[in-house]
C-alpha positions as CSV (number, residue, x, y, z in Angstrom):
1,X,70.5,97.1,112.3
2,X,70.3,93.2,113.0
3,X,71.0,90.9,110.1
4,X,71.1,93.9,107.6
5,X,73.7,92.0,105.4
6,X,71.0,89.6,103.6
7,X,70.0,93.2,102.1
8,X,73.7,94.0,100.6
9,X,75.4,93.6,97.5
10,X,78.3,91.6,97.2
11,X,81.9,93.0,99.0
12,X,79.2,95.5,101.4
13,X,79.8,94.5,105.3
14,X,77.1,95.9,108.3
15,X,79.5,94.9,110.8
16,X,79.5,98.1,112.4
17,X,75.8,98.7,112.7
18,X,76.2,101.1,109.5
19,X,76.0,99.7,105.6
20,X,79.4,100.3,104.3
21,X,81.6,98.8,101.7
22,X,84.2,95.4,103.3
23,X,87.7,96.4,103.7
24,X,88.7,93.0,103.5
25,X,90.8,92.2,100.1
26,X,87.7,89.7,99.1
27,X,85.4,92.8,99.7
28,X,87.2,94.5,97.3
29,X,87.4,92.1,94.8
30,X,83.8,90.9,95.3
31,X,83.2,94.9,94.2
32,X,85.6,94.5,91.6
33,X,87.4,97.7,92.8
34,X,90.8,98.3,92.2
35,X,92.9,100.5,94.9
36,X,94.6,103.1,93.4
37,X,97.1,105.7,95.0
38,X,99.3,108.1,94.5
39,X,103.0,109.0,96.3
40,X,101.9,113.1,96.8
41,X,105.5,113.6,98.2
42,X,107.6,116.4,96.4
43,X,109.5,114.7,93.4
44,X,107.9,111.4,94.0
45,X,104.5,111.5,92.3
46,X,104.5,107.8,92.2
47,X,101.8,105.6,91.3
48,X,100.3,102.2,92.4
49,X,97.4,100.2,91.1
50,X,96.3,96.9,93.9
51,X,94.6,94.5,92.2
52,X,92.3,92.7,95.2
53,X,91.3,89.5,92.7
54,X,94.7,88.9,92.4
55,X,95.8,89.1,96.1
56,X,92.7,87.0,96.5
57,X,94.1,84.1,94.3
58,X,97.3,84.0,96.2
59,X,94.9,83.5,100.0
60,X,95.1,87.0,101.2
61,X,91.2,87.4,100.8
62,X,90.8,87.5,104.1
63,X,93.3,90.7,105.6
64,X,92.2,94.3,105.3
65,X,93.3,96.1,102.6
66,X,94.3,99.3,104.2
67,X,97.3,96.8,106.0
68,X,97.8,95.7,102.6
69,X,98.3,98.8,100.8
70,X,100.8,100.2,103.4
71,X,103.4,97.8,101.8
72,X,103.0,99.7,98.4
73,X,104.7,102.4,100.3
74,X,107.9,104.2,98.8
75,X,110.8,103.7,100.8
76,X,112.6,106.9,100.1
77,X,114.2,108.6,103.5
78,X,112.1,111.3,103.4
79,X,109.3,109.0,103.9
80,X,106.0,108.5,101.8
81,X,103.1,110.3,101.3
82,X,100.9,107.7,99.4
83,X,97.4,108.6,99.1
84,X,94.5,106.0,98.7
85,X,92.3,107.1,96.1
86,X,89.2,104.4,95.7
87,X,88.3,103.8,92.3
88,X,84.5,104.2,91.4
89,X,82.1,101.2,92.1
90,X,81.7,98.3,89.5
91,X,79.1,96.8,91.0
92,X,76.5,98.9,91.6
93,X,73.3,98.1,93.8
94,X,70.6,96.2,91.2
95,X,66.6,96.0,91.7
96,X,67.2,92.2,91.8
97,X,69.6,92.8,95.0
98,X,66.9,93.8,97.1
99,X,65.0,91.5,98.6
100,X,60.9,92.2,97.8
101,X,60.3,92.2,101.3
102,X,57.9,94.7,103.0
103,X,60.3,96.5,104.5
104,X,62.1,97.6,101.7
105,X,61.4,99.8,99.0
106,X,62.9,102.5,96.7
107,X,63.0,105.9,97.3
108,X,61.8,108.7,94.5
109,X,63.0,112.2,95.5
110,X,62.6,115.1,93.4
111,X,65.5,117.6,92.3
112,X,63.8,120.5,91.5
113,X,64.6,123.6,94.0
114,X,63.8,124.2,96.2
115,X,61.6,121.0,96.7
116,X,62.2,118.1,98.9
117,X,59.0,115.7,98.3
118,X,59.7,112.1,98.1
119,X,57.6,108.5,97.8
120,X,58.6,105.1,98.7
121,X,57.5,102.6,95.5
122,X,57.8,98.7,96.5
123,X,60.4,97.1,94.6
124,X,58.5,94.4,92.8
125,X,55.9,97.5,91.6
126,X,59.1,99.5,89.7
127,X,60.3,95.9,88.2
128,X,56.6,95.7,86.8
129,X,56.4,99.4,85.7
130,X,59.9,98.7,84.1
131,X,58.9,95.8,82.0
132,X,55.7,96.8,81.2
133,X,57.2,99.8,79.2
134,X,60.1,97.9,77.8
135,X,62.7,99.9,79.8
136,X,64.1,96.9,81.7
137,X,63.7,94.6,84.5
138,X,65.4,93.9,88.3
139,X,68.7,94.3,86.5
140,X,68.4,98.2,86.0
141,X,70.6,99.6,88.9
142,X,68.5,101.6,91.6
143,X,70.2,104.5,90.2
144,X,68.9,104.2,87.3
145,X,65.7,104.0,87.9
146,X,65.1,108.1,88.6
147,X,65.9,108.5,84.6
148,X,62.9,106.5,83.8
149,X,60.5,107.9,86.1
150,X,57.8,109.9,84.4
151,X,55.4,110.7,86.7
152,X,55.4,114.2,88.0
153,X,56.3,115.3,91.5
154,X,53.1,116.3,93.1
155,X,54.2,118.8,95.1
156,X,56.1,120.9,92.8
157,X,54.3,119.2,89.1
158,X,58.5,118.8,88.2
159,X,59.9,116.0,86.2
160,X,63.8,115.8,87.9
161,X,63.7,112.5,90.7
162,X,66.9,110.7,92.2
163,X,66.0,107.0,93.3
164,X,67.9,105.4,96.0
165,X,66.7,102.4,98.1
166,X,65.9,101.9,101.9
167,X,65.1,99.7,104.6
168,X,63.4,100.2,107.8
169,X,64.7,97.8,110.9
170,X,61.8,95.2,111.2
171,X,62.8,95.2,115.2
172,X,62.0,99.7,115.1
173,X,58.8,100.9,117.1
174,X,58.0,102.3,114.0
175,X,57.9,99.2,112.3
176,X,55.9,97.0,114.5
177,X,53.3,99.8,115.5
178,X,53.0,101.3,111.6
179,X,54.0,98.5,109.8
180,X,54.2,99.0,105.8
181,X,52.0,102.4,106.6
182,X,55.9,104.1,107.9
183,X,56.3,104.4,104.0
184,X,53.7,107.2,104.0
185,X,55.4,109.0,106.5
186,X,57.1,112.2,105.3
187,X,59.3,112.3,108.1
188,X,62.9,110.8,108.6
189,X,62.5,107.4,111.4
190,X,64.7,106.3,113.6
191,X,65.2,102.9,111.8
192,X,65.6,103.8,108.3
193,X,68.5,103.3,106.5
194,X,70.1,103.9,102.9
195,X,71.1,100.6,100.8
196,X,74.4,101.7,99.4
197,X,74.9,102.4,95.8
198,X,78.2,104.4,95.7
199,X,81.6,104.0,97.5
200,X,82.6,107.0,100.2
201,X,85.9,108.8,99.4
202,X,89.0,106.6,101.3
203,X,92.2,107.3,102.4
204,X,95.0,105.0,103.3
């Protein structure tokens, strides 16, 4: 997706076409998320903790922390076996992170089983819903947004939602033939894409 990154949090990286979290050490520090791992070799059971803000300070912000971590290794002659184990987010995606733009909005999808209906709510119209019942603002976390939605699925009258957030590639046929009308589609598009909220499992 072209330009993607003016939609991303800090230490999240679209290089690849695909919204995924910077392996650089400044990603990681941006996130404020430490690298933990663990030696799983037998009678090792060694473990490390990389602090990325640190290695930042000393001007290593800009080499990949899987190089990085490989010099955490034990140097035992059996070898090591140290696994990368991510530790959760910090720094999770925020309302205010998302620029009110029209293609971008958050998604509602409901958890009851077995049903699968979802809406699309502009961003600046959950930041108003928010305030207006003293729950919060753009600092509630797009996560956090399902626990506060009342309304009740249509399809199934239940009360259980998940929020996420999406954007739809402005350059997509979808875009320029549907414009803002895609978002009352009930069917995946080509161009759509999940904003990321949590990290993927890693290994080093």
């Amino acid at each position: 997706m072209a330009a993607m990154s003016r939609y991303l949090p800090p230490g999240w990286s679209d290089a690849t076409g695909v919204a995924e979290p910077g392996q650089l050490v400044r990603d990681f520090a941006m996130r404020r998320q430490d690298i933990k791992g663990r030696c799983d070799a037998t009678g090792c059971r060694r473990w490390v903790t990389i602090d990325p803000r640190a290695l930042e300070s000393e001007g290593l912000g800009s080499v990949t922390m899987t190089r990085l971590a490989k010099l955490w290794r034990c140097n035992r002659l059996e070898g090591c076996q140290l696994a990368r184990r991510g530790a959760p987010l910090q720094v999770a995606l925020r309302l205010e992170q998302i620029p009110r733009r029209p293609n971008t909005r958050v998604r509602l999808t409901c958890q009851e089983k077995p049903c699968t209906d979802f809406r699309f709510v502009p961003v600046s119209d959950e930041v108003r819903s928010l305030r207006v019942r003293g729950l919060g603002d753009e600092r509630m976390t797009v996560v956090g947004v399902a626990k506060h939605a009342k309304e009740r699925c249509p399809a199934c009258n239940g009360l259980a939602w998940a929020s996420s957030a999406y954007v739809i590639d402005e350059h997509s046929m979808d875009w320029k033939v549907k414009g803002e009308a895609v978002w009352e589609m009930k069917a995946w598009l080509p161009g759509l894409r999940p904003l990321p909220d949590e990290l993927p499992p890693e290994s080093a």
